[in-house]
N, CA, C and O atoms as a DFTB+ gen file, in Angstrom:
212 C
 N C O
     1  1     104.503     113.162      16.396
     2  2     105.250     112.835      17.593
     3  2     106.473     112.019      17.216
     4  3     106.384     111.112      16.389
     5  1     107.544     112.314      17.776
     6  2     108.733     111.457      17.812
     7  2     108.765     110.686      18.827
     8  3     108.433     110.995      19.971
     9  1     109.331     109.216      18.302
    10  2     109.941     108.256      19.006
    11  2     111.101     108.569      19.886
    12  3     111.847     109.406      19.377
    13  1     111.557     108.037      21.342
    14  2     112.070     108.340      22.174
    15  2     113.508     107.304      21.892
    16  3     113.365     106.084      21.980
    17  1     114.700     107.828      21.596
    18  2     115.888     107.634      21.565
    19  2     115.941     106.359      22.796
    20  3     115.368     106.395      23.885
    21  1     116.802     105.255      22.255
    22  2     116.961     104.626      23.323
    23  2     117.303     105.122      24.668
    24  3     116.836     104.586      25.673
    25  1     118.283     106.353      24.728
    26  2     119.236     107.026      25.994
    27  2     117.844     107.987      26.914
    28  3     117.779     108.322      28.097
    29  1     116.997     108.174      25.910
    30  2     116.032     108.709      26.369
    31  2     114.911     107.472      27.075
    32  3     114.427     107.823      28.151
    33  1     114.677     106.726      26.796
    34  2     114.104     105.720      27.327
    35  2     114.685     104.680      28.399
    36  3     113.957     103.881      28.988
    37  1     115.739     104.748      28.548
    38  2     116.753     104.246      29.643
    39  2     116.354     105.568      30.868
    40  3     115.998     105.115      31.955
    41  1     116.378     106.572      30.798
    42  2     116.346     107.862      31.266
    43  2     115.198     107.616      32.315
    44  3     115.337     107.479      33.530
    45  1     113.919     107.587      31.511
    46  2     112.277     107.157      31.732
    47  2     112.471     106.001      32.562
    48  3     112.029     106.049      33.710
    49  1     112.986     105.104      32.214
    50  2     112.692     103.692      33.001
    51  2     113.852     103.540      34.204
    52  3     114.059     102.457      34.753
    53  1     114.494     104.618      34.501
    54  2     115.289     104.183      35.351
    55  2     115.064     104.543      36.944
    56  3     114.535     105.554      37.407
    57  1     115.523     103.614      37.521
    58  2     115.243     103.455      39.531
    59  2     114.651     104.794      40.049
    60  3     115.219     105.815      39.663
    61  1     113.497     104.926      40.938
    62  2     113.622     106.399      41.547
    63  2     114.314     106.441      42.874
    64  3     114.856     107.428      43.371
    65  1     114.202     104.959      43.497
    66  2     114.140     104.853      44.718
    67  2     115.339     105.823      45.242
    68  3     115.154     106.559      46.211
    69  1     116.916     105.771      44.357
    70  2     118.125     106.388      45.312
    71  2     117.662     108.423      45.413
    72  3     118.190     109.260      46.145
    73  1     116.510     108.630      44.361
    74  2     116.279     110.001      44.617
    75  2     115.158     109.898      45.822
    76  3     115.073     110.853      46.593
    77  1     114.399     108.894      45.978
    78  2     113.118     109.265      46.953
    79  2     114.272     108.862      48.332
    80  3     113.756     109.215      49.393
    81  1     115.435     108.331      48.501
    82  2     115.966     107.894      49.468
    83  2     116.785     108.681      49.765
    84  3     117.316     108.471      50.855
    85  1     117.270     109.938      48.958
    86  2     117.925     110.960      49.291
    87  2     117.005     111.628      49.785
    88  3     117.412     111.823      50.930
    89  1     115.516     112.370      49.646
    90  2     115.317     113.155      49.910
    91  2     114.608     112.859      51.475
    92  3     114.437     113.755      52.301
    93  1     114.336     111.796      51.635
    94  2     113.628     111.542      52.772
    95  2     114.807     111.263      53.414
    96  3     114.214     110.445      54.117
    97  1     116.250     111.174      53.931
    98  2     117.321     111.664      54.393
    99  2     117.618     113.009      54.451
   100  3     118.413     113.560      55.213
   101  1     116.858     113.550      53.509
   102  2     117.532     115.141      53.478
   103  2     116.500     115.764      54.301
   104  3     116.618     116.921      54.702
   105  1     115.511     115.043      54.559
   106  2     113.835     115.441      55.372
   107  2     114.502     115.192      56.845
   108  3     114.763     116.087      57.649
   109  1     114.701     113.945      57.013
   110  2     114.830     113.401      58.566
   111  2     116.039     113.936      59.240
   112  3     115.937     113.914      60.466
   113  1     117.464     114.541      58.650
   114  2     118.384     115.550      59.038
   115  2     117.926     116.930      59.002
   116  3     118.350     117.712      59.853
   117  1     117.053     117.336      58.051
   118  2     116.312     118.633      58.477
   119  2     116.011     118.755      60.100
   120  3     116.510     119.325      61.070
   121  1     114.790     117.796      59.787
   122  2     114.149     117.841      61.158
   123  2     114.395     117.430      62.550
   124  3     113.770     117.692      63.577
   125  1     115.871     116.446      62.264
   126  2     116.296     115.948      63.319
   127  2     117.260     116.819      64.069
   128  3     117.517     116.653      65.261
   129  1     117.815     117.815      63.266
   130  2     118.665     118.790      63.338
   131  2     118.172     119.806      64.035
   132  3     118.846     120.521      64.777
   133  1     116.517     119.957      63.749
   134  2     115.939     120.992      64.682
   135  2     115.149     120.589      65.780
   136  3     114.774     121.501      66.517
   137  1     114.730     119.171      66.129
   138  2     114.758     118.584      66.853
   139  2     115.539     119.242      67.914
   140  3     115.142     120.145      68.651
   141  1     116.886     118.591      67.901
   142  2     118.361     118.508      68.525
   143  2     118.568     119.723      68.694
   144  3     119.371     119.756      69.627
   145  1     118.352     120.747      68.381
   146  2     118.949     122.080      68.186
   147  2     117.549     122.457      69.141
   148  3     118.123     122.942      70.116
   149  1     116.647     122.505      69.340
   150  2     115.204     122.904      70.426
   151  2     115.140     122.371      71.258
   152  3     114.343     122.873      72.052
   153  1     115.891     120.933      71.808
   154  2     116.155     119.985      72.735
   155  2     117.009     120.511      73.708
   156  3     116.604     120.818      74.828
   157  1     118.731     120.691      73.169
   158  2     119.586     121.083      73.745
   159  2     120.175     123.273      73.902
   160  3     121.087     123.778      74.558
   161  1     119.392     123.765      73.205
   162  2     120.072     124.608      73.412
   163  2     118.717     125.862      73.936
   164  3     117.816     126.216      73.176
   165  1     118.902     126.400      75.501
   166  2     117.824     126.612      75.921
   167  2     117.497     128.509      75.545
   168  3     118.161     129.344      74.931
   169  1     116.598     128.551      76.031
   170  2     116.551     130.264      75.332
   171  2     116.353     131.049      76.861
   172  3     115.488     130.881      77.719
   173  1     117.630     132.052      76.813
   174  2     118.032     132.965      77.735
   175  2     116.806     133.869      78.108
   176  3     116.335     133.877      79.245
   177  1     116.372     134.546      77.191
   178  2     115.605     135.788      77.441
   179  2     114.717     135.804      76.209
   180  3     114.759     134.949      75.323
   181  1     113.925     136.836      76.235
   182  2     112.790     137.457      75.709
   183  2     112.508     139.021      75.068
   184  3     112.844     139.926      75.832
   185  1     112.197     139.247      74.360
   186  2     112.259     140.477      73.841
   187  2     110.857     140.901      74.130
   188  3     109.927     140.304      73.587
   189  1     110.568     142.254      75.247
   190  2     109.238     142.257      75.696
   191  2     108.941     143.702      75.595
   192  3     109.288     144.527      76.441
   193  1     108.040     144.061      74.123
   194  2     107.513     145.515      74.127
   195  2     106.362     145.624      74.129
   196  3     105.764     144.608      73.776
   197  1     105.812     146.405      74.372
   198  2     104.384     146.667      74.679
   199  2     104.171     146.771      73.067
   200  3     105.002     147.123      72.230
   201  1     102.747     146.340      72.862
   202  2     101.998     146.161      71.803
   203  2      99.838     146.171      72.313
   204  3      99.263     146.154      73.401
   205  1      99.249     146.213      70.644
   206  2      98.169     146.387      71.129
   207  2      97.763     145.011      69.926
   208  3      98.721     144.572      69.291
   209  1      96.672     144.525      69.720
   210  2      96.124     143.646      68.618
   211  2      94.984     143.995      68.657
   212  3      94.160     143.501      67.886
């Protein structure tokens, strides 16, 4: 096994938080987006064919 390069060990030890804080922003505009978008915009009609199950 090789020893881990300092740049490589800076790499390992560094912050996660600004990636876990992007993605749980990138979660809550997902969902807030479809939220907002099922809230305000209402549905006209229906597409109605006969079927059996």
């Amino acid at each position: 096994m090789s020893a881990l390069t300092p740049e490589e060990q800076k790499v390992l030890d560094s912050n996660p938080r600004p990636i876990i804080v992007a993605g749980l922003t990138l979660i809550v505009v997902f969902f807030g987006g479809l939220l907002a978008w099922s809230a305000f915009l209402p549905i006209h009609g229906a597409v109605v064919a006969p079927g059996t199950v």
